[in-house]
C-alpha positions in Angstrom: 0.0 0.0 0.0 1.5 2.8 -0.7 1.9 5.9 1.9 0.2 8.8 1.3 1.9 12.2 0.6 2.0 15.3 2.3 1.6 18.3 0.0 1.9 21.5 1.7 1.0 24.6 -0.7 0.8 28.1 -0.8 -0.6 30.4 2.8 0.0 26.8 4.2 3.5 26.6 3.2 4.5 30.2 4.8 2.6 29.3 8.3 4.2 26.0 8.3 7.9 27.7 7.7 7.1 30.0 10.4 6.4 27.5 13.1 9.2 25.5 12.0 11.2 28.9 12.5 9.8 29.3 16.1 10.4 25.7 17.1 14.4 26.0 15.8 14.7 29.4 17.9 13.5 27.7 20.9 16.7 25.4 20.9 19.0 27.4 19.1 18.7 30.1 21.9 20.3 27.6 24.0 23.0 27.0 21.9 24.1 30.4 20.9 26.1 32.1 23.7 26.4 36.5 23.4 27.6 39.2 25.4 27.9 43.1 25.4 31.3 44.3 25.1 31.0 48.3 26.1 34.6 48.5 26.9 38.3 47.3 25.2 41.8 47.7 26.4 43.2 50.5 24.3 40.1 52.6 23.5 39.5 55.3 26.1 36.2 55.4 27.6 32.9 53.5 26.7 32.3 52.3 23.2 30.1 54.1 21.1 29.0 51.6 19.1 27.3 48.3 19.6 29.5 45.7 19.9 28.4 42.0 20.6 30.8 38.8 20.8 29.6 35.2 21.3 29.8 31.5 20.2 27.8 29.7 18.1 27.7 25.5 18.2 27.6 23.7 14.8 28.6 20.4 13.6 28.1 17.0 15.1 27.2 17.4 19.2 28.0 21.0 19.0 32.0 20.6 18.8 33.2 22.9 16.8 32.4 26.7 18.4 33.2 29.3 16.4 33.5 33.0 17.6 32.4 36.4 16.4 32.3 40.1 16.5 28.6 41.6 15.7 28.9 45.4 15.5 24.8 47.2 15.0 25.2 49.6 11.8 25.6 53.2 13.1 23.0 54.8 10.8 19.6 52.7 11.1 20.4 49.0 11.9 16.5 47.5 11.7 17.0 48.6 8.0 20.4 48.5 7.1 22.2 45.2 4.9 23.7 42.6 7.8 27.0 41.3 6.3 29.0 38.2 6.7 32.2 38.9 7.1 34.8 36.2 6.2 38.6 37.2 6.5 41.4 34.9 4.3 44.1 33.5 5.1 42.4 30.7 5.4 43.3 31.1 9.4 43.1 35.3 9.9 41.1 36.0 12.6 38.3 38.0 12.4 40.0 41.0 14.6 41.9 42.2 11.6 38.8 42.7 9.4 37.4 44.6 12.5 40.4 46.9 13.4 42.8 46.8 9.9 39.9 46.4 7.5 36.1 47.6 6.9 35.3 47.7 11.2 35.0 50.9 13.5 37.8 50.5 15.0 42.0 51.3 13.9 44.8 50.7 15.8 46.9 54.5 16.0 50.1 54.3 14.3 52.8 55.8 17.3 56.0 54.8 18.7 55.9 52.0 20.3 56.9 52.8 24.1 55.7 49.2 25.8 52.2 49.9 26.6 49.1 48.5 25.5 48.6 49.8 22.0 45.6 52.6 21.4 42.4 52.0 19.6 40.7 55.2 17.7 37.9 54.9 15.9 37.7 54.0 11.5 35.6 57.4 10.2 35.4 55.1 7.0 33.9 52.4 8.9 31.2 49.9 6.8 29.5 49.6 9.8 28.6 53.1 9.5 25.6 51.7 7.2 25.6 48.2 7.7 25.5 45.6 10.6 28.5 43.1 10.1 29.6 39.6 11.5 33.0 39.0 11.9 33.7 35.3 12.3 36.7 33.5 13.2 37.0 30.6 10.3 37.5 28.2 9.9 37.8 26.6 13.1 40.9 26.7 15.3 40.9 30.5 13.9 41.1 33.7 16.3 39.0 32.2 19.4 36.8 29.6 17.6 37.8 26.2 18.8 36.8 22.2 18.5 36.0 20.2 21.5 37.4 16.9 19.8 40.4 15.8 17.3 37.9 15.1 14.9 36.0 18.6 14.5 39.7 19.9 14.4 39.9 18.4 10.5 38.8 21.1 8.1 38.6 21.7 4.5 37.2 24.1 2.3 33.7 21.8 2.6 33.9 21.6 6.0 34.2 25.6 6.3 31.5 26.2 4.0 29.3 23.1 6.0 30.0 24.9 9.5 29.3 28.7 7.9 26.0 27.6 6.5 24.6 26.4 10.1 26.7 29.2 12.1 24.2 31.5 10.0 21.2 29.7 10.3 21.7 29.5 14.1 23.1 33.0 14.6 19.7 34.6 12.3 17.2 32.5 14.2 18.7 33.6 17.6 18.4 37.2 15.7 15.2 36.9 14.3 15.2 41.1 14.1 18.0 40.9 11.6 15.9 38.4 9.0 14.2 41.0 7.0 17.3 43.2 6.5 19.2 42.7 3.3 22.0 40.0 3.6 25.3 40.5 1.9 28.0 37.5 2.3 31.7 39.6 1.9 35.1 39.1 2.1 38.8 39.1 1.2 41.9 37.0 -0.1 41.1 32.9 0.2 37.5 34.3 1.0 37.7 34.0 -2.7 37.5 30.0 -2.9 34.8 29.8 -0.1 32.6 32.9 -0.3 31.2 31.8 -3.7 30.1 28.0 -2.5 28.6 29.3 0.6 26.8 31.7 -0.8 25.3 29.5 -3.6 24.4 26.7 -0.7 23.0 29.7 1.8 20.4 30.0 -1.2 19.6 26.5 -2.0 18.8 26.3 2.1 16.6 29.2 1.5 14.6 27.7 -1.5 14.4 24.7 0.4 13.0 26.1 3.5 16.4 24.9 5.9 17.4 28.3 6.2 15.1 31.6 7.5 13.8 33.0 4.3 16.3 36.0 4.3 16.3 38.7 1.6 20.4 37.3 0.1 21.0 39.9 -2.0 24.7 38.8 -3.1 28.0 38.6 -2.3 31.0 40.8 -2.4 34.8 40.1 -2.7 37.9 42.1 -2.5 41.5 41.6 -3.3 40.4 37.7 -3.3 41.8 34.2 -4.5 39.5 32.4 -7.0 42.3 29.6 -7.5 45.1 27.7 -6.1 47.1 29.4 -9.8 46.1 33.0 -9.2 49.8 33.7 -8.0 51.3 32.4 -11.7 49.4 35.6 -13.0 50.9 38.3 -10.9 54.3 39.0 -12.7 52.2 39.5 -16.4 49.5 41.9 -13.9 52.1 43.6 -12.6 54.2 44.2 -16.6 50.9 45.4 -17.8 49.8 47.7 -15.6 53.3 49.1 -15.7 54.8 48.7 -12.3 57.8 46.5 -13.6 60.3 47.5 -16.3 60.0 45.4 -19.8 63.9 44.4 -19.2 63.1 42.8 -15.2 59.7 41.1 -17.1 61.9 39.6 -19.6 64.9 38.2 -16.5 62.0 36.7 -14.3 59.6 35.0 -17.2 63.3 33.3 -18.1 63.9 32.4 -14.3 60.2 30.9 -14.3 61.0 28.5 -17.5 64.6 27.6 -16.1 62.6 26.4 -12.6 59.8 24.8 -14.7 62.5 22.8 -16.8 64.1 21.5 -13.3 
């Protein structure tokens, strides 16, 4: 006999994806861990920005936590696009995107004289109009860490595999930030991953295993695409001028002599 089939359609689909959606953020809450950081060693007084830190669980029995920076968007953050933030490497922690990169904060270029260095804060700041995540990926990056030997084994699959339920979990436990527009950004290796987990964060959504956010795209600067990117940077650099013809010419020579050994 055969069984019969559930068809769910139309009204009946979105009030079935929202109870699903309040059942995950009854135990996801549990598993996501967040606190207010109003102060850091360096900056002098309060921040004046919001600045939250936490953990998020994923993989199998939670063992692999990874960390992150959330900072609210200074303008109007109920509105404004929430990025991901993924720094390269792969391995840079998420505090360089935050201080050295697109974040609110720089570190003040001085003398060093053997105190703690001083924070100022980034007038060029993205999160002057957008809320960003900074995560520390792939595991074992910045603070993120695995509870077993296993969860410490990570590939480019893997990373994308956490990423995709670090989201999920980290938008459910912030179900204010679902209706904002999502960007997923990045730099250098961010180049290999960004593009796979942004094509599998919209697969979830069509399938209804992800909170039907508004992914609007992705962006990438100064990024990898491929393991040979680096065989291209002597011609880049002779054509846009910055190397003489005559130092070209001696280094594409040196590159056949070390092919032919």
């Amino acid at each position: 006999m055969a069984k019969p089939m559930l068809f769910i359609l139309g009204p009946t689909l979105v009030l079935f994806r929202h109870i699903l959606l309040l059942l995950l953020l009854r135990s996801v809450q549990l598993l996501v861990s967040a606190s207010m950081v109003k102060y850091l060693p360096g900056f002098q007084g309060p921040l004046p920005f919001h600045l939250e830190t936490g953990y998020v669980g994923v993989g199998e029995s939670e063992n692999t936590q990874l960390f992150y920076y959330f900072v609210k968007s200074e303008r109007n953050p109920e509105k404004d696009p929430l990025l991901l933030w993924l720094t390269g490497g792969p391995g840079c922690s998420a505090w360089s995107g935050l201080v050295y990169e697109i974040g609110p904060l720089n570190y003040k270029v001085e003398k060093y004289d053997g105190s703690l260095p001083t924070l100022v804060l980034n007038e060029y700041s993205w999160t002057k109009v957008s809320n960003i995540i900074f995560i520390d990926s792939p595991v074992g990056t910045g603070f993120s860490y695995a509870k077993t030997t296993l969860a410490c084994q990570i590939g480019n699959f893997s990373q994308v595999h956490d990423l995709v339920q670090f989201f999920k979990k980290w938008l459910i436990n912030h179900t204010q930030f679902i209706s904002n527009p999502v960007y997923i950004a990045g730099d250098s290796y961010s180049g290999v991953i960004l593009p796979f987990l942004v094509q599998q964060i919209s697969n979830g959504i069509k399938e209804g295993t992800i909170p039907p956010i508004d992914l609007k795209g992705y962006i990438l600067g100064n990024h990898v695409t491929d393991p040979s990117d680096g065989n291209y940077v002597i011609p880049f650099v002779h054509g846009m001028a910055l190397i003489s013809d005559e130092l070209y010419k001696s280094l594409e020579k040196i590159a056949e002599e070390s092919i032919r050994t």
